[in-house]
C-alpha positions in Angstrom: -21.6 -4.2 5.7 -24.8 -3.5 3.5 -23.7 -1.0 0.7 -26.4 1.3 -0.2 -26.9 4.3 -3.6 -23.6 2.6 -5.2 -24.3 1.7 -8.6 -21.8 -0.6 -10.7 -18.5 1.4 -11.3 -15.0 1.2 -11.7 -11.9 3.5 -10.2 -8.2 4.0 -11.5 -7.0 4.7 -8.0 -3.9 5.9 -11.1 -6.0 9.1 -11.9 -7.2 9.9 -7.9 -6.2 13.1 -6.3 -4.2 12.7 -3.3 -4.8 15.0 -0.1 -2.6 15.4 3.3 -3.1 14.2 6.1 -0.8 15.2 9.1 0.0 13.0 12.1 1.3 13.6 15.3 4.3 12.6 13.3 4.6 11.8 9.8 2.1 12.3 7.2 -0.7 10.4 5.5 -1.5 10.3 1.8 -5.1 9.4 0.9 -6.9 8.7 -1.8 -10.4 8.5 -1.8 -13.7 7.3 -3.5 -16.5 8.5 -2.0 -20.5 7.4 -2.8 -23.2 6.1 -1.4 -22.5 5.1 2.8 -18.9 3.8 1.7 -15.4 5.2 1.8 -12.9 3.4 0.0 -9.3 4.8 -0.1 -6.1 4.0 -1.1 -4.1 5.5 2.0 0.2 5.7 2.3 1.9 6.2 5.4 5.2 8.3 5.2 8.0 6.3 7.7 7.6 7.6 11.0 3.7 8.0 10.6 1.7 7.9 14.0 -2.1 8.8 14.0 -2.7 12.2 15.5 -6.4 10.7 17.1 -7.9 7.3 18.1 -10.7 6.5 15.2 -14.2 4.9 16.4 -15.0 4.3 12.9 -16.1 0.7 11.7 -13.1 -0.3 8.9 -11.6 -3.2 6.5 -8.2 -2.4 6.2 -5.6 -4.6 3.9 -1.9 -3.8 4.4 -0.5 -3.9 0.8 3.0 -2.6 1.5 5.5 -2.2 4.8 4.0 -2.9 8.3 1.4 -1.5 10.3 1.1 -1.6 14.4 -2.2 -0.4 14.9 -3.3 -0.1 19.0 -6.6 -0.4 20.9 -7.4 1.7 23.8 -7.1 -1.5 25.7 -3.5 -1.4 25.2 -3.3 -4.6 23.1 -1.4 -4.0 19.9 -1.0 -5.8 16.3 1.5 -5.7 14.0 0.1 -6.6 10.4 2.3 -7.1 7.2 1.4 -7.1 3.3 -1.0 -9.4 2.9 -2.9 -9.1 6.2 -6.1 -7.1 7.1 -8.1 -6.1 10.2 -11.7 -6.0 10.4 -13.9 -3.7 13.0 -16.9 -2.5 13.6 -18.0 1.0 14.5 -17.2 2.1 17.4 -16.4 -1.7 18.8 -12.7 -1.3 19.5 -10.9 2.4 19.4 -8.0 2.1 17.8 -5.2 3.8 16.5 -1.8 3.0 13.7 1.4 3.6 13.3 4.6 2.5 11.5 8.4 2.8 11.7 8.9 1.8 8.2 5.4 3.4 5.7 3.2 1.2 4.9 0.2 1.1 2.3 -2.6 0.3 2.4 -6.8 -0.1 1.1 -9.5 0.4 3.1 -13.2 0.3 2.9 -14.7 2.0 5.5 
């Protein structure tokens, strides 16, 4: 990942607004720095969550909190826990999350 236009700065993720995001069920709380070619967000999964789309975006994703079963259109699934992260590039593997009991977590994407 080459960051580009993102000078030196710091973010109280405290002081971020938090917008909805709707899945096919449960809901999604993001929030969200956004400069340069990165996203970096701070995102909460309500129990129940399931992604209402399968993302082709390239992401680095660290589970902070609960557990996380994200899917590939390949089928294959992985179920990550605080303290584990999943790498992928754009558009490599579609792939989609959900979780039974929230989770939290920070992503760069």
């Amino acid at each position: 990942m080459k960051i580009e236009q993102v000078p030196f700065c710091t973010m109280d993720w405290n002081q971020a607004e938090t917008t909805e995001h709707p899945g096919i069920t449960g809901t999604a709380y993001w929030k969200t720095f956004e400069m340069g070619n990165i996203r970096v967000r701070m995102v909460e999964y309500t129990p129940g969550y399931m992604a209402d789309h399968w993302c082709h975006r390239g992401h680095v994703l660290l589970v902070l909190e609960g557990e996380l079963v994200t899917q590939l259109s390949d089928g294959r699934e992985f179920i990550l826990k605080p303290g584990m992260s999943y790498q992928v590039a754009e558009d490599a593997d579609p792939h989609r999350s959900h979780t039974e009991t929230g989770a939290k977590l920070f992503i760069v994407d």
